[in-house]
BADO-933735 format. One record per residue (C-alpha): residue in three letters; residue number from 1; z, x, y. Coordinates in steps of 0.05 Angstrom, whole numbers. Example, Ala and Ser with C-alpha at 12.3 -4.5 7.8 and 13.67 -1.06 7.14 Angstrom:
<pts>
<pt><aa>ala</aa><i>1</i><zz>156</zz><xx>246</xx><yy>-90</yy></pt>
<pt><aa>ser</aa><i>2</i><zz>143</zz><xx>273</xx><yy>-21</yy></pt>
</pts>
This chain:
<pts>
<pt><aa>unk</aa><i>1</i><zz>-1607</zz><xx>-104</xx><yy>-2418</yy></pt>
<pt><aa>unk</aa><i>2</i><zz>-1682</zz><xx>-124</xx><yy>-2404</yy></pt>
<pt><aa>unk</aa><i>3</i><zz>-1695</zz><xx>-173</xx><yy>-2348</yy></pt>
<pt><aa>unk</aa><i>4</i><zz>-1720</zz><xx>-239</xx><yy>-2375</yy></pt>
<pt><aa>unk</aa><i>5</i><zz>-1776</zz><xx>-238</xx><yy>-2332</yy></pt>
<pt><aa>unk</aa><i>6</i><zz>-1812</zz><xx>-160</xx><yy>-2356</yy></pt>
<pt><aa>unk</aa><i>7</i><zz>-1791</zz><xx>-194</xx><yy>-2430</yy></pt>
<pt><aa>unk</aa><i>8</i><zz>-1834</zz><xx>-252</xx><yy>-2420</yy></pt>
<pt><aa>unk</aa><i>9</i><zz>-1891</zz><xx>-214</xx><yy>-2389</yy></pt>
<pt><aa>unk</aa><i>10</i><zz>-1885</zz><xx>-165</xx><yy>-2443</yy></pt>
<pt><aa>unk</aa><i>11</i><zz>-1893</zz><xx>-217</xx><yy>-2497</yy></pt>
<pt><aa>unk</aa><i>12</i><zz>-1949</zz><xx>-242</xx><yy>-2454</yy></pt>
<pt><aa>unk</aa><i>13</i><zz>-1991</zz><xx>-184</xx><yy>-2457</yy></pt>
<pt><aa>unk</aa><i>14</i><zz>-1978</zz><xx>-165</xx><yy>-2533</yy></pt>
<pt><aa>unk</aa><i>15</i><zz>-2000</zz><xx>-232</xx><yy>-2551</yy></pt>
<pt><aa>unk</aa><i>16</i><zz>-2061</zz><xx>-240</xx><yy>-2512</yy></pt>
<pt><aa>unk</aa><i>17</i><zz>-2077</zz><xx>-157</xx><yy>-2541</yy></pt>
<pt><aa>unk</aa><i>18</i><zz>-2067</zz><xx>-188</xx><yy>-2613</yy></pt>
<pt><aa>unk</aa><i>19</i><zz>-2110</zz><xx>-256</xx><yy>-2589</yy></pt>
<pt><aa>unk</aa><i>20</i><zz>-2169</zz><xx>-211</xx><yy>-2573</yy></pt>
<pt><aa>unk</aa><i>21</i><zz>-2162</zz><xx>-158</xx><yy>-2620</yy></pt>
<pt><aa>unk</aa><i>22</i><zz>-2177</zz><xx>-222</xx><yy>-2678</yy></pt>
<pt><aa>unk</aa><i>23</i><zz>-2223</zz><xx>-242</xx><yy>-2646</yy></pt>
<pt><aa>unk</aa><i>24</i><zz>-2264</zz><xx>-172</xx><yy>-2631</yy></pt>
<pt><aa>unk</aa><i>25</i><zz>-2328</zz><xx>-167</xx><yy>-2668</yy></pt>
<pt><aa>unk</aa><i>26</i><zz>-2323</zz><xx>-120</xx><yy>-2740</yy></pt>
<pt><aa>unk</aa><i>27</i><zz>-2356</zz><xx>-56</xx><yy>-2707</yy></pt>
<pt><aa>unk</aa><i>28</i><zz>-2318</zz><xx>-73</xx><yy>-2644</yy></pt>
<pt><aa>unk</aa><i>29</i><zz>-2317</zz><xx>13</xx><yy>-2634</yy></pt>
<pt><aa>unk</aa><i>30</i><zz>-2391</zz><xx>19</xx><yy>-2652</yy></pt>
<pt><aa>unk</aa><i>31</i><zz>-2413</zz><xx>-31</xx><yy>-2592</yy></pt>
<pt><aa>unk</aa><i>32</i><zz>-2365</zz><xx>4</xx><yy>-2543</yy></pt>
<pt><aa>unk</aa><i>33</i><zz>-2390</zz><xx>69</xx><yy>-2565</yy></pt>
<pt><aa>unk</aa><i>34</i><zz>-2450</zz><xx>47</xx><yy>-2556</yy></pt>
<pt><aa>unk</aa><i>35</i><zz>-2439</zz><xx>11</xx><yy>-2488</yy></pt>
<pt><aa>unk</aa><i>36</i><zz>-2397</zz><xx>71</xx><yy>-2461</yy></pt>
<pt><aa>unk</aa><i>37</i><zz>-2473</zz><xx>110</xx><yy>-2467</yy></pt>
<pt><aa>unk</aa><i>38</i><zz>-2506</zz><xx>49</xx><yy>-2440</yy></pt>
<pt><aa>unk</aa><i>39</i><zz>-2492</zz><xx>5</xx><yy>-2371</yy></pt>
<pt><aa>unk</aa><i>40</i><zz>-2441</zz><xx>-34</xx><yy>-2347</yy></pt>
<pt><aa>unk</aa><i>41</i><zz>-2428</zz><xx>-105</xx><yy>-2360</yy></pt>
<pt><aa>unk</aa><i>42</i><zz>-2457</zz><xx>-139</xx><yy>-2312</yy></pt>
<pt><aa>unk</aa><i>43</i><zz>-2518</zz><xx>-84</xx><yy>-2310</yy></pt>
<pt><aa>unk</aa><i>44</i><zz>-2572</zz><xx>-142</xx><yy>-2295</yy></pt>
<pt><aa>unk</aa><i>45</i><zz>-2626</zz><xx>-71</xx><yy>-2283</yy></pt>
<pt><aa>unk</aa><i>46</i><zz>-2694</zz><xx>-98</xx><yy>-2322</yy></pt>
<pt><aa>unk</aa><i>47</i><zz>-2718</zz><xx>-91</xx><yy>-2364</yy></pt>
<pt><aa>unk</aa><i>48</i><zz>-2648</zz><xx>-83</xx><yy>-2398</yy></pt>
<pt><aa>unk</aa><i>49</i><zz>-2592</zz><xx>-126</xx><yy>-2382</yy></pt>
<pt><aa>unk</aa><i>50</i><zz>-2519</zz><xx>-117</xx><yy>-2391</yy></pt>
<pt><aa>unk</aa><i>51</i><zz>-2473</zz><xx>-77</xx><yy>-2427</yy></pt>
<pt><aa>unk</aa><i>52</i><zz>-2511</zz><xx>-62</xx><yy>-2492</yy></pt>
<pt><aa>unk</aa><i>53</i><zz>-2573</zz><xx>-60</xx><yy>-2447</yy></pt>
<pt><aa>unk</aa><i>54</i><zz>-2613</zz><xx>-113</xx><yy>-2482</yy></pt>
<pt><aa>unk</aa><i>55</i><zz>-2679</zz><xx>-131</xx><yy>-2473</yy></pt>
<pt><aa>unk</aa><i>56</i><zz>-2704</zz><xx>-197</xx><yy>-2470</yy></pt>
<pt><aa>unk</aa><i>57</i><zz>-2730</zz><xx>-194</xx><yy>-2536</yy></pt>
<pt><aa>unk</aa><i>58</i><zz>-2668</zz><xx>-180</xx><yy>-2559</yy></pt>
<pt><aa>unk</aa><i>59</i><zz>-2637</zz><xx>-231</xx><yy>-2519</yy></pt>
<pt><aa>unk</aa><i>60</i><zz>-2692</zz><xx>-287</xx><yy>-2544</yy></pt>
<pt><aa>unk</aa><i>61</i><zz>-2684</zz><xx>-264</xx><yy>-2618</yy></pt>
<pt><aa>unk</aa><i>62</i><zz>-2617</zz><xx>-259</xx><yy>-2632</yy></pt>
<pt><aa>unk</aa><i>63</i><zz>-2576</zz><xx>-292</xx><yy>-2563</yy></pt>
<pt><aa>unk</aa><i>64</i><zz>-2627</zz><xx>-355</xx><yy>-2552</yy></pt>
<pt><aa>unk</aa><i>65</i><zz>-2571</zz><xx>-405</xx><yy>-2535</yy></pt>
<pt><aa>unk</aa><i>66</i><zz>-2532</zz><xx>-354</xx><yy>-2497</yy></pt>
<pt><aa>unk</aa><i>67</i><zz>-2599</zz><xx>-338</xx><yy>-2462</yy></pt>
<pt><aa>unk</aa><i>68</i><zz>-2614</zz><xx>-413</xx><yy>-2455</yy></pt>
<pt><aa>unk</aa><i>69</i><zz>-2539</zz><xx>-428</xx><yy>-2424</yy></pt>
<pt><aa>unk</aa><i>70</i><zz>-2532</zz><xx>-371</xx><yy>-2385</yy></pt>
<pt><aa>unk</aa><i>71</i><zz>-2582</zz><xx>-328</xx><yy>-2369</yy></pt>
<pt><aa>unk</aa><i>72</i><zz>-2593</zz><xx>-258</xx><yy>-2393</yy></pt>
<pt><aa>unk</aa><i>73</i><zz>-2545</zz><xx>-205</xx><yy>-2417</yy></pt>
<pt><aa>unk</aa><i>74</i><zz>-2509</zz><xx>-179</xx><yy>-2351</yy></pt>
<pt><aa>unk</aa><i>75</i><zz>-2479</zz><xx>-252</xx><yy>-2346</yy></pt>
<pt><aa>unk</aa><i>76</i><zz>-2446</zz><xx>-261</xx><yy>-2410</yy></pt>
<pt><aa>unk</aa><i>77</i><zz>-2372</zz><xx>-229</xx><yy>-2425</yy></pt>
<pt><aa>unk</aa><i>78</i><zz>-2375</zz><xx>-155</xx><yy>-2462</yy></pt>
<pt><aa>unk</aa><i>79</i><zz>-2341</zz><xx>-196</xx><yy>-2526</yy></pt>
<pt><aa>unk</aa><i>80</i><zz>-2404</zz><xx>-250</xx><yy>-2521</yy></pt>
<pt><aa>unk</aa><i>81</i><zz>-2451</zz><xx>-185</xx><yy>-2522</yy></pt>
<pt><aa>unk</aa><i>82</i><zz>-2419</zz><xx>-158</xx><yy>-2576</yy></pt>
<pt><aa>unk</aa><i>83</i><zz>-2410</zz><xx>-208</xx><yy>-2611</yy></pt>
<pt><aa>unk</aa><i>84</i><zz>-2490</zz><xx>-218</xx><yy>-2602</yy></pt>
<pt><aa>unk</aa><i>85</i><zz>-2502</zz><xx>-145</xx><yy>-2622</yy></pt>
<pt><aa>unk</aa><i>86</i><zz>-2458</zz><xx>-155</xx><yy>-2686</yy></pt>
<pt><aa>unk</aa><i>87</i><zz>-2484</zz><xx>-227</xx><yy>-2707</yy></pt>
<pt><aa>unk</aa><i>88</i><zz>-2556</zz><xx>-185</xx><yy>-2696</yy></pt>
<pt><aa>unk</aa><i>89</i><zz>-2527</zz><xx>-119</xx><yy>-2734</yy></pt>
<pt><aa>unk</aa><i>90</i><zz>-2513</zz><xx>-168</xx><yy>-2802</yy></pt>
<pt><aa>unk</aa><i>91</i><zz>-2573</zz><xx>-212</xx><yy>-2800</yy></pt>
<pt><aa>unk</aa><i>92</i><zz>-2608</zz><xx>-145</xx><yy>-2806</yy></pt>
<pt><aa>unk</aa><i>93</i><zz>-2566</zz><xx>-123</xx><yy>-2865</yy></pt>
<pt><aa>unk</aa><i>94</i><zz>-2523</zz><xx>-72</xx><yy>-2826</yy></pt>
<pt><aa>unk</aa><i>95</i><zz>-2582</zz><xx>-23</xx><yy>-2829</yy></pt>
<pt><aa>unk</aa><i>96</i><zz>-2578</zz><xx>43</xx><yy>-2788</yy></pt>
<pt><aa>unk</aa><i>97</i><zz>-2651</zz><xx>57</xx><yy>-2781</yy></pt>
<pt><aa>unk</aa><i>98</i><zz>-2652</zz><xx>-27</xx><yy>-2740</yy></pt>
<pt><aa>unk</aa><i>99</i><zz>-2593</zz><xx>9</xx><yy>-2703</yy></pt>
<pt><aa>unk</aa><i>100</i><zz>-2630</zz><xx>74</xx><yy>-2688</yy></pt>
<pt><aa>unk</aa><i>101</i><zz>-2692</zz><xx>34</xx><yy>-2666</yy></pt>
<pt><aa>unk</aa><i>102</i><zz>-2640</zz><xx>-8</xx><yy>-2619</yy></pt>
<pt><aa>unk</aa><i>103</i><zz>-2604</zz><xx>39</xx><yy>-2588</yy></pt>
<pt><aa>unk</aa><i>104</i><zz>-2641</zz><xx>111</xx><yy>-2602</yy></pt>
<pt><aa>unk</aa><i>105</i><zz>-2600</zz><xx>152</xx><yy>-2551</yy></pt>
<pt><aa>unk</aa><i>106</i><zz>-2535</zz><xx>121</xx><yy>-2563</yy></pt>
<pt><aa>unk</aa><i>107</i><zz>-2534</zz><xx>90</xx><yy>-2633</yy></pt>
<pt><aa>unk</aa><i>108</i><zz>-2548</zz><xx>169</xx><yy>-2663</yy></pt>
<pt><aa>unk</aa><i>109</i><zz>-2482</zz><xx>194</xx><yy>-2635</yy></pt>
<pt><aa>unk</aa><i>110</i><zz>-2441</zz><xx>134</xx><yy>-2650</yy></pt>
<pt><aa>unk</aa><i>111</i><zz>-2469</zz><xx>125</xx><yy>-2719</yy></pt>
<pt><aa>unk</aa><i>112</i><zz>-2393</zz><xx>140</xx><yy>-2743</yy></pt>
<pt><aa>unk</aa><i>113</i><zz>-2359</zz><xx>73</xx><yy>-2723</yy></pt>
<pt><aa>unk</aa><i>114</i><zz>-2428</zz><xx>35</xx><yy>-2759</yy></pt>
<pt><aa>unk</aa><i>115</i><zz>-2378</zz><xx>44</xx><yy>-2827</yy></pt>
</pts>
């Protein structure tokens, strides 16, 4: 029989997995693809910042009220900066060459999970 106590915790953990998995961006692989080539999270290196190493263009053009709030990039959670990158990804009508032009050392490779 299964201790209450690893039950509960077990439970725990498969509902906060399914919680973020609905609420991970549509190309959830492509940006971790891409970030896995890229920095870390909190990467605050100019002139790219976090993650998905965005510049401040970026940041200004498609993250303005994240920007505004709280600063660049590196201080926003990896599902805000994806979630950034994927918002920016649709406005731009999911087109690989605005990808490539992004990201033209990582995007390339990861061009796979873009589907």
């Amino acid at each position: 029989m299964i201790p209450l106590t690893l039950l509960i915790v077990t439970m725990y953990t498969l509902f906060v997995a399914i919680a973020e998995a609905r609420r991970a961006p549509r190309h959830h692989s492509l940006w971790m693809c891409i970030h896995h080539q890229e920095g870390a999270w909190d990467d605050d290196g100019a002139p790219y910042y976090g993650g998905l190493q965005m510049s401040w263009w970026f940041m200004r053009t498609y993250g303005k009220n994240l920007l505004r709030i709280k600063g660049t990039a590196d201080r926003w959670t990896p599902l805000e900066q994806m979630t950034v990158a994927q918002n920016a990804y649709q406005r731009e009508g999911f087109s690989r060459r605005w990808l490539y032009h992004q990201w033209p050392k990582s995007a390339p490779p990861c061009s796979h999970h873009a589907v």
